[in-house]
Z-matrix of the N, CA and C atoms (Angstrom, degrees):
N
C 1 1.451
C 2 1.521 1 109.12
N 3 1.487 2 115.23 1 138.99
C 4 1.609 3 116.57 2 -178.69
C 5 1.603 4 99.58 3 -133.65
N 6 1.152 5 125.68 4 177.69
C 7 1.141 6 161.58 5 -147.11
C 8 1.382 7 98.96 6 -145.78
N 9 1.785 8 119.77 7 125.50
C 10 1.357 9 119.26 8 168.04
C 11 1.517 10 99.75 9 -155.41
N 12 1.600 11 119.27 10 135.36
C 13 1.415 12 139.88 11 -166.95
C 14 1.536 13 101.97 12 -126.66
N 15 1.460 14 106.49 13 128.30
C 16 1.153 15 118.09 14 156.59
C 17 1.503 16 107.70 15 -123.37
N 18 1.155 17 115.84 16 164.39
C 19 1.530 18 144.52 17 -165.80
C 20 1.569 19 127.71 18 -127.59
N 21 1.254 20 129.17 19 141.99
C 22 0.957 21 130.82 20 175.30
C 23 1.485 22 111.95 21 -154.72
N 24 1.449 23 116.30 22 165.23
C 25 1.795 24 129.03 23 164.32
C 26 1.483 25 103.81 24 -140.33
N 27 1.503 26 99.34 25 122.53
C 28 1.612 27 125.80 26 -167.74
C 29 1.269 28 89.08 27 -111.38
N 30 2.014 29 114.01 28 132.11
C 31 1.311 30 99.04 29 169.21
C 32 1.362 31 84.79 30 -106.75
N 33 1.265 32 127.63 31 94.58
C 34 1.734 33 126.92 32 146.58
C 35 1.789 34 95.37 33 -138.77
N 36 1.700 35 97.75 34 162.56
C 37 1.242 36 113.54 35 172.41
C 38 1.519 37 115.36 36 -53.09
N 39 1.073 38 134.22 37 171.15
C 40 1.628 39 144.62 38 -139.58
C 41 1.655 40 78.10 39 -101.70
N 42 0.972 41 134.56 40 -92.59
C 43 1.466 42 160.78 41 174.87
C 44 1.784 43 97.67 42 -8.84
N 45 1.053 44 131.68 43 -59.31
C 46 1.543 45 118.48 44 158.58
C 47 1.033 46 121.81 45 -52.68
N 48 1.403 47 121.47 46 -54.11
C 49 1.804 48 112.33 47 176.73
C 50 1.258 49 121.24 48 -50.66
N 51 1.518 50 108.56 49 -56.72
C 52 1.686 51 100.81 50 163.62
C 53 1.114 52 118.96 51 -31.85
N 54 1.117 53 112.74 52 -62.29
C 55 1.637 54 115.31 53 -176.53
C 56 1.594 55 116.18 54 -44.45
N 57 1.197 56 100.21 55 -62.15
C 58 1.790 57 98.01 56 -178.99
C 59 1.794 58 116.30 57 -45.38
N 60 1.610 59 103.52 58 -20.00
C 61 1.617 60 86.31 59 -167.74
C 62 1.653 61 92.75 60 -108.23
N 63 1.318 62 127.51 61 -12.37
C 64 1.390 63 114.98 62 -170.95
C 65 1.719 64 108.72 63 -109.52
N 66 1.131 65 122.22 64 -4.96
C 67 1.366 66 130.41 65 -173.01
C 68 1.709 67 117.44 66 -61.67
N 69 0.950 68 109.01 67 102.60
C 70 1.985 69 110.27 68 -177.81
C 71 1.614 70 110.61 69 -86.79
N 72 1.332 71 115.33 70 3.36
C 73 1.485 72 102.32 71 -165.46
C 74 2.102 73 93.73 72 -110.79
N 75 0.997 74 121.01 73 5.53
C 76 0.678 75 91.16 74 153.86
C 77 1.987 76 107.70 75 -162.49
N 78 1.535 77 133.24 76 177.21
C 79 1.548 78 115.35 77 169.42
C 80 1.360 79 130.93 78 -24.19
N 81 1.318 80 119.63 79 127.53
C 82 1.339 81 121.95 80 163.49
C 83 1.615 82 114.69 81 -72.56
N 84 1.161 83 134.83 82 86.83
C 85 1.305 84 120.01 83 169.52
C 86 1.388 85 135.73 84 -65.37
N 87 1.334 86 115.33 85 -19.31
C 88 1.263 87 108.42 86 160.23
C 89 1.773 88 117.30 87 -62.10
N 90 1.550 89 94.71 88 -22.76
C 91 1.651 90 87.60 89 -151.64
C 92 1.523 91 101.31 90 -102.03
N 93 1.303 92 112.75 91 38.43
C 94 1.631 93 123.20 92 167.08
C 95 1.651 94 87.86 93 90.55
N 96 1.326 95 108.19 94 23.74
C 97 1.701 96 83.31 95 161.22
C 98 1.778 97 104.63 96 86.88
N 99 1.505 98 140.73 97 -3.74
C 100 1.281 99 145.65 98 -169.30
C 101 1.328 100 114.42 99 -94.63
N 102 1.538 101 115.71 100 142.28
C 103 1.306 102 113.62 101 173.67
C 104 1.417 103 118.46 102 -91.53
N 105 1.640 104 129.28 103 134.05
C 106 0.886 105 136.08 104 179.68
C 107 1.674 106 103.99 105 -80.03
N 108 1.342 107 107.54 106 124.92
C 109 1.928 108 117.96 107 175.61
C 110 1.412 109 98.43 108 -125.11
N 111 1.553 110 93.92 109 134.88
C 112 1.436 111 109.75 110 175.09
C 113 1.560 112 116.50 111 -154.82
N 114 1.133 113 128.19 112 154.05
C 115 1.900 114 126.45 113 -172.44
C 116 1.824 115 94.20 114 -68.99
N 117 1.240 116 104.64 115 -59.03
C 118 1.479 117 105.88 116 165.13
C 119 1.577 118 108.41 117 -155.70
N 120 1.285 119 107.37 118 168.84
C 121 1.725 120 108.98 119 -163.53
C 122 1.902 121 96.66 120 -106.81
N 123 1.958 122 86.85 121 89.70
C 124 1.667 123 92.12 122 167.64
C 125 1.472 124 111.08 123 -158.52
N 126 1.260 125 120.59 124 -176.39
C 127 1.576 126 109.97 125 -176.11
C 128 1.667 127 111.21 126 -41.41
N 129 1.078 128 134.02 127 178.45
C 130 1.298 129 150.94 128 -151.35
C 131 1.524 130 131.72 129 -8.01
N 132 1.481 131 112.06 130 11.70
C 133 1.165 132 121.83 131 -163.18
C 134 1.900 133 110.24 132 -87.27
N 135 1.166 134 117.89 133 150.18
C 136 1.159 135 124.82 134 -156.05
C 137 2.203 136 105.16 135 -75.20
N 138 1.683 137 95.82 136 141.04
C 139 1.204 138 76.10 137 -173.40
C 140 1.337 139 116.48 138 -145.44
N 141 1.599 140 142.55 139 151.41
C 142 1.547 141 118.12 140 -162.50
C 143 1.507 142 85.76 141 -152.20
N 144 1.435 143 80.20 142 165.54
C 145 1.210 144 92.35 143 169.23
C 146 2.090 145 115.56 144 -147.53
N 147 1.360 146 81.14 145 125.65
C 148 1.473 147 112.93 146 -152.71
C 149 1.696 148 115.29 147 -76.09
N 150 1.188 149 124.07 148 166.05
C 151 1.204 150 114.99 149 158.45
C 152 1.616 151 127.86 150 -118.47
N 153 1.028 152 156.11 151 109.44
C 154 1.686 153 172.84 152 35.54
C 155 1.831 154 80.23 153 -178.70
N 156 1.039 155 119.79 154 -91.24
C 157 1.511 156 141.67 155 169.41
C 158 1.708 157 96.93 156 -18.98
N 159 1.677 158 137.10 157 -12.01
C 160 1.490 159 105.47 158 -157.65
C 161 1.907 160 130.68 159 54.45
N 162 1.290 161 116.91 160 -21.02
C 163 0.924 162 111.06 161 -154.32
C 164 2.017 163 104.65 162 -97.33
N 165 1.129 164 112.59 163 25.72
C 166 1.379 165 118.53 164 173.24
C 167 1.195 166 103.50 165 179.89
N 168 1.511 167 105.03 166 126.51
C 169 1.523 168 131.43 167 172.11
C 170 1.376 169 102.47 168 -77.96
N 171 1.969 170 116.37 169 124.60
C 172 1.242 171 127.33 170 155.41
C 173 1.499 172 124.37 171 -90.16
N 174 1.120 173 121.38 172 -28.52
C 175 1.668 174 118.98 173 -176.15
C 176 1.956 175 89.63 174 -129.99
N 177 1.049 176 108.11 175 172.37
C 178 1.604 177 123.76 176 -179.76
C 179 1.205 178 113.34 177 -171.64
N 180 1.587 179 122.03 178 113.39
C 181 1.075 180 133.95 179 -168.86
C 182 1.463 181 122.87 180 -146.87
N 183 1.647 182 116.96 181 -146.77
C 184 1.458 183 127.28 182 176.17
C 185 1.490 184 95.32 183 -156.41
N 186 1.508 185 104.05 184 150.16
C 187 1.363 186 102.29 185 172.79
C 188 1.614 187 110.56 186 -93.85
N 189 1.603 188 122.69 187 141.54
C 190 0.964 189 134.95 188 -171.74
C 191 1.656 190 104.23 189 -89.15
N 192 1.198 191 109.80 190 -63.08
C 193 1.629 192 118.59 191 -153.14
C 194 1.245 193 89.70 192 -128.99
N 195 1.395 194 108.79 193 136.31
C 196 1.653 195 94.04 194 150.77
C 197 2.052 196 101.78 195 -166.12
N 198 0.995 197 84.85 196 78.52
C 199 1.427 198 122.98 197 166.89
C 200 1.546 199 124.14 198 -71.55
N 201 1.356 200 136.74 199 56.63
C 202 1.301 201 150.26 200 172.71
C 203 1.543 202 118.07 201 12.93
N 204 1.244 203 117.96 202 113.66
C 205 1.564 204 120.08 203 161.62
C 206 2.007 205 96.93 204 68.87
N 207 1.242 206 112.56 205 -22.97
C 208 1.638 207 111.33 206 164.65
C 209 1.616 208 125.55 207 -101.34
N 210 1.361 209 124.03 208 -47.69
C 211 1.611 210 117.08 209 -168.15
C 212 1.649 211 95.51 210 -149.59
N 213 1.328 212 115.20 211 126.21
C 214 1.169 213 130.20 212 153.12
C 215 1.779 214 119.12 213 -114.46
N 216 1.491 215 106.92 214 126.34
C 217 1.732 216 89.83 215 -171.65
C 218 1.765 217 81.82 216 -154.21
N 219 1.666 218 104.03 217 157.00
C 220 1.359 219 126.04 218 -161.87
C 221 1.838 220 91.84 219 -169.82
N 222 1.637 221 85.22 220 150.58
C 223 1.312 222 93.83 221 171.52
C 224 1.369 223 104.19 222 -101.53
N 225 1.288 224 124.59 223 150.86
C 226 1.393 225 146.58 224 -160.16
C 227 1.729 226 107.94 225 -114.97
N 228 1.133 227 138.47 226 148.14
C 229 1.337 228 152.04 227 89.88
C 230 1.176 229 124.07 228 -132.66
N 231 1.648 230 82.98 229 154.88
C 232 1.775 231 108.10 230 165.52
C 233 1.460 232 116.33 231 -60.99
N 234 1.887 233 96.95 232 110.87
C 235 1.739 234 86.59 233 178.02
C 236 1.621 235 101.91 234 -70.88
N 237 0.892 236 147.04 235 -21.35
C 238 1.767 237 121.12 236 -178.97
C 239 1.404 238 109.93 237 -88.84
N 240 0.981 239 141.01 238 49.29
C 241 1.105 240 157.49 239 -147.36
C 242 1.507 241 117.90 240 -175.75
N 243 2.109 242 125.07 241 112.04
C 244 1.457 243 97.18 242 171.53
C 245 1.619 244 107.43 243 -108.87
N 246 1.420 245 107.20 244 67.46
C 247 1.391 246 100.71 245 153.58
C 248 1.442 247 118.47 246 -80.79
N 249 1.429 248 110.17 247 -175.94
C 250 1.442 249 127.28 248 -169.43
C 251 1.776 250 105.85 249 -88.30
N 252 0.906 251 114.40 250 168.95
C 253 1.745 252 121.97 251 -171.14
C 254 1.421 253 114.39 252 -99.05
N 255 1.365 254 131.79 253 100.67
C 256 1.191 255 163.88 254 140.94
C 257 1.587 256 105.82 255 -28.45
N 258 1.613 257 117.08 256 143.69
C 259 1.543 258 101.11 257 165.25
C 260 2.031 259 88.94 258 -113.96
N 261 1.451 260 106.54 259 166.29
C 262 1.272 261 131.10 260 157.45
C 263 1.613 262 121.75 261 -97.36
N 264 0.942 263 120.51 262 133.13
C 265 2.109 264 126.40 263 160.61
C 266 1.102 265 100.56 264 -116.73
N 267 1.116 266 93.28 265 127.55
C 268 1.824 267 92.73 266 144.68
C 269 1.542 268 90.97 267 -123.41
N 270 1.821 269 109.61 268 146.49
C 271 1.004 270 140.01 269 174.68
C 272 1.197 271 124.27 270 -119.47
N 273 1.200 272 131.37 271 132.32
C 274 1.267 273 127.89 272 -148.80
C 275 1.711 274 109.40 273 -157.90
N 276 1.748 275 108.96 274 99.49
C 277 0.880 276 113.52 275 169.90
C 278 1.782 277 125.02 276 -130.91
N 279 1.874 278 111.38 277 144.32
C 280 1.143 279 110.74 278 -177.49
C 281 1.806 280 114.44 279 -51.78
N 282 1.607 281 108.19 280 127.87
C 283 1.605 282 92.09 281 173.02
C 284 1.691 283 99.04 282 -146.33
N 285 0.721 284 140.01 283 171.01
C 286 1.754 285 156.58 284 177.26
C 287 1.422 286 98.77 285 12.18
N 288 1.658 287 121.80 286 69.80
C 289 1.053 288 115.55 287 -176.86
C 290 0.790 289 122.39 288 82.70
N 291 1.457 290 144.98 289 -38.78
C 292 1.465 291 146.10 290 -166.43
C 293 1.272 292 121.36 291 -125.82
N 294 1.365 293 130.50 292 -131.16
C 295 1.347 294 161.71 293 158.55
C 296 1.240 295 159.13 294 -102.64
N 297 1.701 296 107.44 295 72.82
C 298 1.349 297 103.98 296 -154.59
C 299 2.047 298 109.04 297 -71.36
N 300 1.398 299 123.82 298 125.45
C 301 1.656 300 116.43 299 174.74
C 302 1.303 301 93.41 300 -113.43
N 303 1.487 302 103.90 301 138.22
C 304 1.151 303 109.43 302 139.42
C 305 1.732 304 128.02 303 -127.29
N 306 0.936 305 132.78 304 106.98
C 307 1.685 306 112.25 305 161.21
C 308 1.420 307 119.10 306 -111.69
N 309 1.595 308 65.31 307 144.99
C 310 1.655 309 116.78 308 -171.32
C 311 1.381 310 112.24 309 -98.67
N 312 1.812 311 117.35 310 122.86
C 313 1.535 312 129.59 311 -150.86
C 314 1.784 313 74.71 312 -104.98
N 315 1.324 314 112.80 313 125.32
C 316 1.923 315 110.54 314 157.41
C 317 1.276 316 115.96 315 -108.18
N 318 0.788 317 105.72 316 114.85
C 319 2.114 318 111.93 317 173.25
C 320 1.348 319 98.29 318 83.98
N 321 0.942 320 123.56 319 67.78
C 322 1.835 321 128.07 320 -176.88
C 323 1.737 322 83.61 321 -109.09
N 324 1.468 323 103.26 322 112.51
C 325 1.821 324 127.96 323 167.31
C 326 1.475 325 86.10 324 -28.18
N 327 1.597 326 132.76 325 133.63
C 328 1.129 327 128.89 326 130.17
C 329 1.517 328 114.84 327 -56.69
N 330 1.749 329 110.30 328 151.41
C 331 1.343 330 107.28 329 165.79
C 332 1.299 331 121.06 330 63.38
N 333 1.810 332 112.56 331 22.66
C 334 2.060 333 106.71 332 -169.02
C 335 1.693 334 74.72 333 -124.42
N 336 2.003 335 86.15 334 167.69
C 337 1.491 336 83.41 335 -175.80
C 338 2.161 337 101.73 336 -70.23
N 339 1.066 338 93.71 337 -3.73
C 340 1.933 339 86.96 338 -169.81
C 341 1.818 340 73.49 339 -88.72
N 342 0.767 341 162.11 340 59.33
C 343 1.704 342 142.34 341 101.23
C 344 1.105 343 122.08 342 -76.99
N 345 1.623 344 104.61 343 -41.87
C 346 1.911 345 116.46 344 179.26
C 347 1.232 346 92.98 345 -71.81
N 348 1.504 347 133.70 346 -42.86
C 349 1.544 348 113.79 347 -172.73
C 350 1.874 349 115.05 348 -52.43
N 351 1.300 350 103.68 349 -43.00
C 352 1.424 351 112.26 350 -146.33
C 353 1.685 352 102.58 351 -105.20
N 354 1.517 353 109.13 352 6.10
C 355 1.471 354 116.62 353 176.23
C 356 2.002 355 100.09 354 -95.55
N 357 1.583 356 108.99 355 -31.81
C 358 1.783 357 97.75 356 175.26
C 359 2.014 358 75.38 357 -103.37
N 360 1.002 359 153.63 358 -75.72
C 361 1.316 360 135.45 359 -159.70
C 362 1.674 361 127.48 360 -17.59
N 363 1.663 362 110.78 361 -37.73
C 364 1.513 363 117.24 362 163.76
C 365 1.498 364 125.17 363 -53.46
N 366 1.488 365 95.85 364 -54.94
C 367 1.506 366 96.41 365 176.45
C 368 1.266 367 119.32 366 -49.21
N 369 1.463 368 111.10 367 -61.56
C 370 1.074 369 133.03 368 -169.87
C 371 1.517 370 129.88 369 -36.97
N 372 1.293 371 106.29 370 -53.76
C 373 1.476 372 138.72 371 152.61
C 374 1.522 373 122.58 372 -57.33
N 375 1.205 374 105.71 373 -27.94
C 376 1.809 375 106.89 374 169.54
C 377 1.582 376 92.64 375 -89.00
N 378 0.796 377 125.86 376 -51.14
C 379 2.093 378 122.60 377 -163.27
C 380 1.673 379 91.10 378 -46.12
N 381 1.452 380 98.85 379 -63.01
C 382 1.460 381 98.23 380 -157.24
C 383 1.675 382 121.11 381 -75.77
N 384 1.448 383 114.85 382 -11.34
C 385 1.322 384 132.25 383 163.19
C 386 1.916 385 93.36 384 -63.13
N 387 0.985 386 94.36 385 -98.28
C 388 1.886 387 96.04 386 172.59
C 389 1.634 388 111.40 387 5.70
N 390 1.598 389 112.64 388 -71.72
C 391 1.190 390 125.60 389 -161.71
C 392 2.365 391 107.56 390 -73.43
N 393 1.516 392 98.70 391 -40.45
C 394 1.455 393 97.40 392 165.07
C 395 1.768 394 121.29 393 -67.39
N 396 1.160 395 88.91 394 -12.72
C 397 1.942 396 90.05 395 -161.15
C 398 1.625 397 86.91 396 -86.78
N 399 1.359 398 117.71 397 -47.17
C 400 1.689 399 121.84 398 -176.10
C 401 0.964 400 120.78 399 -81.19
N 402 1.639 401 129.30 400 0.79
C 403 1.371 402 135.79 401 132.07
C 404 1.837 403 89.81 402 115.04
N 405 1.106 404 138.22 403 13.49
C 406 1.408 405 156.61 404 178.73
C 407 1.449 406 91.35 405 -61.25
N 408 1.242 407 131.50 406 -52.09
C 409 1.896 408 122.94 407 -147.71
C 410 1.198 409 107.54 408 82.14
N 411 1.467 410 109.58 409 -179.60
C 412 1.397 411 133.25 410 158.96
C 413 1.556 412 102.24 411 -68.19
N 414 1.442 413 111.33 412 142.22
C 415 1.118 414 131.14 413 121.62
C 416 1.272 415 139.02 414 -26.31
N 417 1.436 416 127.79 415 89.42
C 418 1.657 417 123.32 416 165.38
C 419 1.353 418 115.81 417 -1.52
N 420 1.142 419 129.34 418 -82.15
C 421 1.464 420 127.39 419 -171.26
C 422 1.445 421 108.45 420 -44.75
N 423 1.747 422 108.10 421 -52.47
C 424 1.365 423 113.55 422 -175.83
C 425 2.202 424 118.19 423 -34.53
N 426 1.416 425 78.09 424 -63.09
C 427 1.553 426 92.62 425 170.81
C 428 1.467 427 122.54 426 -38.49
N 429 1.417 428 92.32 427 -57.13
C 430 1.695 429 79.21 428 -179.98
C 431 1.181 430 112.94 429 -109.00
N 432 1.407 431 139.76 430 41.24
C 433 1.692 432 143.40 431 92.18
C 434 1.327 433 129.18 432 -25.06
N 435 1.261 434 93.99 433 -51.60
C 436 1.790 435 102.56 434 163.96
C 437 1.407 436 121.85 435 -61.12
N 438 1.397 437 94.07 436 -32.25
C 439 2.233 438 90.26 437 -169.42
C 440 1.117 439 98.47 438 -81.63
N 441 1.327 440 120.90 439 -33.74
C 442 1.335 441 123.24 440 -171.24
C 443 1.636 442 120.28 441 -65.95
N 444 1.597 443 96.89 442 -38.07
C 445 1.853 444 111.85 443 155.30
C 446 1.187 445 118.85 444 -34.16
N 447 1.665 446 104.12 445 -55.42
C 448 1.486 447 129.46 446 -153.31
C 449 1.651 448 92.70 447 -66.90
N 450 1.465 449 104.31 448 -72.74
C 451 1.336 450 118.68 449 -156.70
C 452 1.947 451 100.22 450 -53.79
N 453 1.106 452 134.60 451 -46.22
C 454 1.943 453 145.04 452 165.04
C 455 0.968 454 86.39 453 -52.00
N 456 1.527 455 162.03 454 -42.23
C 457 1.497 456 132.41 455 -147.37
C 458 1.793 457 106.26 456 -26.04
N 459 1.486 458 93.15 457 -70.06
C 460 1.414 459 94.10 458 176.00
C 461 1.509 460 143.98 459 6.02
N 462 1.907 461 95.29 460 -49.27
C 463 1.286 462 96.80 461 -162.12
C 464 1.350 463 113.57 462 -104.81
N 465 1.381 464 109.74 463 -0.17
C 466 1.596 465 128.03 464 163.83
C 467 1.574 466 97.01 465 -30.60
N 468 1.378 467 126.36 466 134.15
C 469 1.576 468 131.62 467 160.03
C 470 1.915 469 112.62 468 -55.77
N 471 1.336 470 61.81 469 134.74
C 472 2.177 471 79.11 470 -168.11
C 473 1.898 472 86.89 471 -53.17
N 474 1.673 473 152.97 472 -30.20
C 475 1.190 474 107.89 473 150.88
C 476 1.067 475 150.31 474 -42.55
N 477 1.616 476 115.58 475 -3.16
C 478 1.333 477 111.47 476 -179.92
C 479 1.396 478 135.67 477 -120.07
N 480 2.024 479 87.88 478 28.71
C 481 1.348 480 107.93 479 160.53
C 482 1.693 481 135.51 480 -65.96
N 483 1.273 482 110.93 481 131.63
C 484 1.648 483 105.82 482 -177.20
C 485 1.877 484 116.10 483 -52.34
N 486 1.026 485 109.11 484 -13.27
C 487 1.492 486 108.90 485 171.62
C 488 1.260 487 113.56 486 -89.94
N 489 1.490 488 128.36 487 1.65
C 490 1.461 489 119.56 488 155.44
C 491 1.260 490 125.93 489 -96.79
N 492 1.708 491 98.39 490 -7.49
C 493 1.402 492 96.89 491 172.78
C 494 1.652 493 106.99 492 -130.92
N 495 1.397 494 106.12 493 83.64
C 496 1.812 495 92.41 494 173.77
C 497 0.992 496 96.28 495 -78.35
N 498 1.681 497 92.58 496 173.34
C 499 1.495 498 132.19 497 -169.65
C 500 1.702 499 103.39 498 -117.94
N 501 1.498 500 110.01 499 109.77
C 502 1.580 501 115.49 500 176.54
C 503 1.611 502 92.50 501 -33.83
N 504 1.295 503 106.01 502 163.71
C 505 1.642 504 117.78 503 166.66
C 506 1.045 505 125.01 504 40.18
N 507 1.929 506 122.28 505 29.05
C 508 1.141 507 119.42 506 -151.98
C 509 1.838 508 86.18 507 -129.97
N 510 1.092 509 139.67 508 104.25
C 511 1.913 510 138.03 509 152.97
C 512 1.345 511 112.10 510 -39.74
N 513 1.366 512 104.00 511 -18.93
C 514 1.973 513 84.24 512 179.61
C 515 1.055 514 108.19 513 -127.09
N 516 1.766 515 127.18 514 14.92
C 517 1.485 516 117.49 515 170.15
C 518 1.288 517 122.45 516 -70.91
């Protein structure tokens, strides 16, 4: 098990960034475009993260922390994937005007494919958090990475249908 931190400085107010990473009502674009589902967004409550359609769970977890405009943290896995469960932070503090984030991967499997995911997945997710929080958009390419997501759903492994993994208290798991 390792430990891996990435970093960032957002110049937007605190109160948008939150938003971009905890928001269920509508796509996460930083976060490959997935919807975050949850019974409600507070300590221990169950939490996923979905793809456009609902119809396949990508991450499956619990929320750890979730401490306003400071710490959001959940444990993570890849449902197509049987590695072991990793937690996520994001940390989030006001600094030189802006927004200092960092998250921090804890117990990320050395050597599983959810390490290679979540070793380019960090970056990835901070760039494009950065670029939504400062009101930039997606990136062209980004976009149609996403459609291209969208349009393969399909071929996601039938484990990583939402009917293998409901969600307690959830009507559409």
């Amino acid at each position: 098990m390792t430990d891996r931190v990435f970093r960032i400085q957002i110049q937007a107010p605190i109160e948008r960034v939150w938003r971009e990473l905890t928001k269920t009502d509508e796509a996460q674009g930083a976060v490959f475009n997935a919807w975050l589902h949850t019974t409600v967004l507070g300590e221990g409550a169950p939490l996923q993260m979905r793809t456009g359609t609902g119809k396949n769970v990508i991450v499956d977890g619990r929320v750890l922390v979730h401490k306003p405009y400071t710490h959001f943290a959940h444990t993570h896995r890849f449902t197509q994937y049987e590695d072991p469960v990793c937690e996520v932070h994001y940390l989030l503090k006001e600094k030189d005007g802006g927004v200092e984030v960092t998250l921090r991967v804890v117990g990320m499997p050395a050597g599983t494919p959810t390490a290679k995911s979540m070793e380019s997945g960090g970056e990835f997710i901070l760039k494009h958090l950065k670029r939504l929080a400062e009101g930039q958009g997606l990136p062209f390419g980004t976009k149609l990475m996403y459609g291209l997501m969208g349009s393969m759903e399909f071929m996601l492994p039938k484990r990583c249908r939402s009917t293998h993994w409901p969600m307690q208290g959830d009507s559409h798991g």
